[in-house]
C-alpha positions in Angstrom: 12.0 1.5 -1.8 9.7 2.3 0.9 9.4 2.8 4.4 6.6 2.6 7.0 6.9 2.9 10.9 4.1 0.6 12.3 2.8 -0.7 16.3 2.7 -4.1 16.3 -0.7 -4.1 17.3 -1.7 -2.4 13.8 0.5 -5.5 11.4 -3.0 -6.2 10.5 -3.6 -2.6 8.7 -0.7 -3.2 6.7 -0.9 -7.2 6.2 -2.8 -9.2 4.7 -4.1 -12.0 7.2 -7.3 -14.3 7.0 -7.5 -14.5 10.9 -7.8 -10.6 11.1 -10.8 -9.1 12.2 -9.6 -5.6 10.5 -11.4 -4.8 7.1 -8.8 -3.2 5.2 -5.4 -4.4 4.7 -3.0 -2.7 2.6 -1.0 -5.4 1.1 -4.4 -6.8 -0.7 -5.8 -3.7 -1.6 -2.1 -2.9 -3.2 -2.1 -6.4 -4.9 -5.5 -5.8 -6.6 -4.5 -2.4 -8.1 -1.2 -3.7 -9.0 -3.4 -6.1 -11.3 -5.8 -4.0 -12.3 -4.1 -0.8 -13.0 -0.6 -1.7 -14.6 -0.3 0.7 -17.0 -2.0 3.5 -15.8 -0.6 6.8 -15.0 0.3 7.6 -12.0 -2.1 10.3 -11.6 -4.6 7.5 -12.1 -3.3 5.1 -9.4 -2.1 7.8 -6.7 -5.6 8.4 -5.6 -7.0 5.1 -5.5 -3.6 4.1 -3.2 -4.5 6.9 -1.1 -7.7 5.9 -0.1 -6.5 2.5 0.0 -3.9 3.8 2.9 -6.3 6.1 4.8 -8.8 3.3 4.9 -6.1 0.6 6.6 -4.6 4.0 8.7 -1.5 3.6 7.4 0.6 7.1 7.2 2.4 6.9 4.1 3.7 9.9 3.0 3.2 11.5 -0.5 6.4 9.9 -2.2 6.0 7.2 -0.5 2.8 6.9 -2.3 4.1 8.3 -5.5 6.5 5.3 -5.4 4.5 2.6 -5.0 1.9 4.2 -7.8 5.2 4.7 -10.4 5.6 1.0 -9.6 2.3 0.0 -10.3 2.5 1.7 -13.7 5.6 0.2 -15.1 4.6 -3.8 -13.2 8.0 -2.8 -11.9 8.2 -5.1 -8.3 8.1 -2.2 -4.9 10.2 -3.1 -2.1 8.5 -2.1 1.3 10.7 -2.0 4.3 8.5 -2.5 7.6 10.1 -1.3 10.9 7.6 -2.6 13.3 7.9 -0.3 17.0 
């Protein structure tokens, strides 16, 4: 399971929320890969979740990343904890 550290103020990087005026959410742009890459190796998915977090400015750190890629590979369900400062 993973863990991010996020401001309040920046939910909306990490959330998916139709009254957000911020382009990039994580949580959708995970969803979509999660459907359209189960499967895939992880080399495969670990870039295209890193861009997906730099472009929402989320700091997630390598294994972090490698986590939530392995997931996506096996369709196995990834467990984010959120500690919002």
């Amino acid at each position: 399971m993973g863990e991010i550290s996020i401001e309040q103020q920046h939910l909306d990087r990490l959330l998916a929320d139709s009254a957000s005026t911020y382009g990039a959410p994580y949580q959708r742009a995970f969803a979509q890969l999660a459907e359209a890459q189960r499967g895939r190796p992880v080399a495969e998915i670990l870039p295209l979740l890193r861009r997906a977090a730099d472009e929402a400015l989320l700091g997630f750190t390598d294994a972090d990343l490698r986590e939530q890629a392995q997931a996506i590979s096996t369709g196995e369900p990834y467990f984010l904890r959120v500690t919002v400062a």
